[in-house]
C-alpha positions in Angstrom: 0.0 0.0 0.0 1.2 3.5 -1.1 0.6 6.6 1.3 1.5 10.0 0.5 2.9 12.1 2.6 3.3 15.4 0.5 1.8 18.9 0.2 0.2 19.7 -3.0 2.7 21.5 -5.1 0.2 24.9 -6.8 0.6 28.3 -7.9 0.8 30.5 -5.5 1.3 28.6 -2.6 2.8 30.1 -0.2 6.6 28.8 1.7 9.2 30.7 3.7 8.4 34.5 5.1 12.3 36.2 4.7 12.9 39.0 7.2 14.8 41.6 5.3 17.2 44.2 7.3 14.7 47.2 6.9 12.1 45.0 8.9 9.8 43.8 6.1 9.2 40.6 4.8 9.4 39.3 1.5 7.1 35.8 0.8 8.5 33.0 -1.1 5.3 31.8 -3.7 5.4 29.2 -6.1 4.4 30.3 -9.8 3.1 27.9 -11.8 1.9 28.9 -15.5 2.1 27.8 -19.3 5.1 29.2 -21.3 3.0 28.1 -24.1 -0.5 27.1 -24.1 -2.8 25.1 -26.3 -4.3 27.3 -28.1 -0.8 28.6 -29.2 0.6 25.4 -29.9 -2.3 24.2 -32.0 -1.1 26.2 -35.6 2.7 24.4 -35.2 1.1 20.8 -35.9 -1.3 21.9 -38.5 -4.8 22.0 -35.9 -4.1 18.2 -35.9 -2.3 18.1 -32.3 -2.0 20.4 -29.2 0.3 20.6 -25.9 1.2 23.0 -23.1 4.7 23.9 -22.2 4.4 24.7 -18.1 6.8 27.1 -16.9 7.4 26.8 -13.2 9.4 29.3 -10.7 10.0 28.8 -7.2 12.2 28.3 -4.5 13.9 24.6 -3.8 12.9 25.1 0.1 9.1 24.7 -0.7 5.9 22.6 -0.3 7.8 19.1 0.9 11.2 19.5 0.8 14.7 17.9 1.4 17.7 19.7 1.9 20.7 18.9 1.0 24.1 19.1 3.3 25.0 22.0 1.5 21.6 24.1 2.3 23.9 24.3 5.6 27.4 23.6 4.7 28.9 25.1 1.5 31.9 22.7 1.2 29.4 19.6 1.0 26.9 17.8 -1.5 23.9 19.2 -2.9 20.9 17.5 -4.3 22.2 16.4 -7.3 24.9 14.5 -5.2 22.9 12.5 -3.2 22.4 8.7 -4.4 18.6 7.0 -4.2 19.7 4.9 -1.8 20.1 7.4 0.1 16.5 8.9 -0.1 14.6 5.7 -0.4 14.8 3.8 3.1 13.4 1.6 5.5 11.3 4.2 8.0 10.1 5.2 11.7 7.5 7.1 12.8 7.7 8.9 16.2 4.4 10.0 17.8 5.6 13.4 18.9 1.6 14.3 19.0 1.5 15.7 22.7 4.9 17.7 22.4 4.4 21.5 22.9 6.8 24.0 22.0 10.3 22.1 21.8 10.3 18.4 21.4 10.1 16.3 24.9 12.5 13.3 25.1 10.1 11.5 26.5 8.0 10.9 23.7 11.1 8.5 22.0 10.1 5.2 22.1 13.5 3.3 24.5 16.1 0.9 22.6 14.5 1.9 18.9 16.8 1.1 16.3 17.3 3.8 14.0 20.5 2.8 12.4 20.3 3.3 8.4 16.7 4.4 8.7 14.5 7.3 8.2 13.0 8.9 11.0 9.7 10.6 10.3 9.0 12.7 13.7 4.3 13.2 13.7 3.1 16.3 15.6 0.2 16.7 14.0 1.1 20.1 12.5 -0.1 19.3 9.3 -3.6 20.4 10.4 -2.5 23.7 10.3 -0.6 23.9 6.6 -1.9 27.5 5.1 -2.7 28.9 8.5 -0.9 31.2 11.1 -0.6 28.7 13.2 1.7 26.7 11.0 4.2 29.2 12.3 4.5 28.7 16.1 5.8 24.7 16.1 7.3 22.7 18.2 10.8 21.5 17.3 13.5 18.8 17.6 15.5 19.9 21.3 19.4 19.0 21.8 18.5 15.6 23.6 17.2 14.4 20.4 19.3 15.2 17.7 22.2 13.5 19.9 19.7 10.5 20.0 19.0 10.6 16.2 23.4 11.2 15.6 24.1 8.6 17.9 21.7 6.2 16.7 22.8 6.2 13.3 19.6 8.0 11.6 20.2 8.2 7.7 17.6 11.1 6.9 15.2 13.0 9.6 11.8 14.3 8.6 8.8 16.5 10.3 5.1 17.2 9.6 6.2 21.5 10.5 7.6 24.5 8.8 11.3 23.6 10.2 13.4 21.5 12.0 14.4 24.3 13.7 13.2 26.7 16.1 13.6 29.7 13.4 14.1 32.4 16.4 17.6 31.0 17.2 19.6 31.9 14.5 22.9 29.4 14.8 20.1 27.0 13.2 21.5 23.8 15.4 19.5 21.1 13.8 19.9 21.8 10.6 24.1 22.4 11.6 24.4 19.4 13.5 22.2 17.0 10.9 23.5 18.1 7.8 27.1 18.3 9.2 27.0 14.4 9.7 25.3 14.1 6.5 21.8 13.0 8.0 19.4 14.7 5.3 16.3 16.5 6.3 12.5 16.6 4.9 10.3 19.1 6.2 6.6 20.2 5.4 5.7 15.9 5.4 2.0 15.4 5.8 -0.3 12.4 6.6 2.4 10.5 9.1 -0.5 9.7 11.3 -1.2 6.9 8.7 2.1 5.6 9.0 0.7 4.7 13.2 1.9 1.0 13.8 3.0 0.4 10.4 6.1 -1.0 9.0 7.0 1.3 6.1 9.8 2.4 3.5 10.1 5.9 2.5 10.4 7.9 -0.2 11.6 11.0 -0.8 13.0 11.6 -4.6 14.0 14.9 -5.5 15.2 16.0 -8.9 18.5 15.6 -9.8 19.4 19.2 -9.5 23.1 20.0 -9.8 24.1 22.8 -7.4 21.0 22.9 -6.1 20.6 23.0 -1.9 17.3 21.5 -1.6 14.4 20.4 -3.4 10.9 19.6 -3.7 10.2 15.7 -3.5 6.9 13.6 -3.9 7.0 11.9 -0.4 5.2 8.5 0.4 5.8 5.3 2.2 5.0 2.1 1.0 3.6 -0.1 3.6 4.2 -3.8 4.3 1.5 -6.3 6.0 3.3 -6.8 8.9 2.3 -4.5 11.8 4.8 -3.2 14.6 3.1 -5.2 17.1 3.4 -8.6 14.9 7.2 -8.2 14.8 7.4 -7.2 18.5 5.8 -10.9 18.9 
């Protein structure tokens, strides 16, 4: 069974607010429109065939995301460097429902094995994409990203705006995660689906040379066994 886990990707939806120095903000947006449309294509085949050309511009940190170490670290690999394997892996979901404002350790299951796996972190925040209260989340706290480094995570993903808690500007999650070449998806939807499941995820960007993140078409693909069955 296939479940997706991604925004819808449209024009005009709306990403990232950027604080510039005078105080205002500008809005990332996704523009989606044709560069040539039917009715323009139609003469070129003789009114016997039609297409659209789409034109697209946005940002690569929008809708359902991964970044890429270099979003963080200049000297490492961008999307186009990363390998599937990398970005297609066994997965975990951690029901981090009843956290507040910065993720409680408490909420991590004891003796998971996260080694080589993706772990997909479910606050619920979803419920709130296109609101303003997407923008007050909680986040991943210190305790966990040495739990997720130690443990041998492979790629890290939340159901929020960010990973981080955007009012501390050294960005620690993103630093620490992406310096130990752990990649990050953020703006996931639909994890609560993934509850008791055993699951590989997906999360395929383009092959973008340069490029510091990128949209990707998230979704797990679920097996029949249950976590409970293999706890048996």
């Amino acid at each position: 069974m296939l479940i997706d886990l991604s925004h819808e990707f449209y024009d005009g939806m709306p990403g990232f607010k950027y604080r510039n120095e005078d105080g205002t903000e500008t809005a990332f947006v996704v523009s989606i429109r044709p560069f040539l449309t039917h009715a323009q294509t139609r003469p070129r085949y003789g009114g016997k065939a039609e297409f659209e050309i789409t034109e697209f511009h946005f940002h690569g940190s929008m809708g359902t995301y991964l970044d890429a170490p270099y979003h963080r670290w200049k000297d490492k690999r961008a999307i186009g460097d990363i390998e599937l394997s990398e970005v297609v892996l066994p997965g975990v979901r951690i029901d981090a429902r009843e956290a507040k404002q910065e993720q409680a350790w408490d909420v991590v299951p004891k003796g998971l094995d996260i080694r080589g796996k993706a772990v997909l972190f479910n606050f619920g925040w979803d419920q709130f994409w296109g609101k303003r209260q997407y923008e007050a989340y909680p986040f991943a706290s210190r305790e966990v990203v040495d739990w997720l480094i130690d443990g041998g995570a492979k790629l890290v993903g939340v159901d929020t705006l960010n990973i981080d808690d955007t009012r501390d500007p050294k960005r620690p999650t993103h630093t620490r995660l992406l310096e130990k070449d752990i990649l990050i998806v953020e703006n996931l939807r639909n994890l609560g689906a993934l509850r008791g499941k055993v699951f590989r995820f997906f999360a395929v960007p383009l092959r973008a040379r340069g490029a510091a993140a990128m949209p990707v078409r998230a979704f797990a693909e679920t097996s029949d066994a249950t976590l409970n069955s293999l706890a048996e």
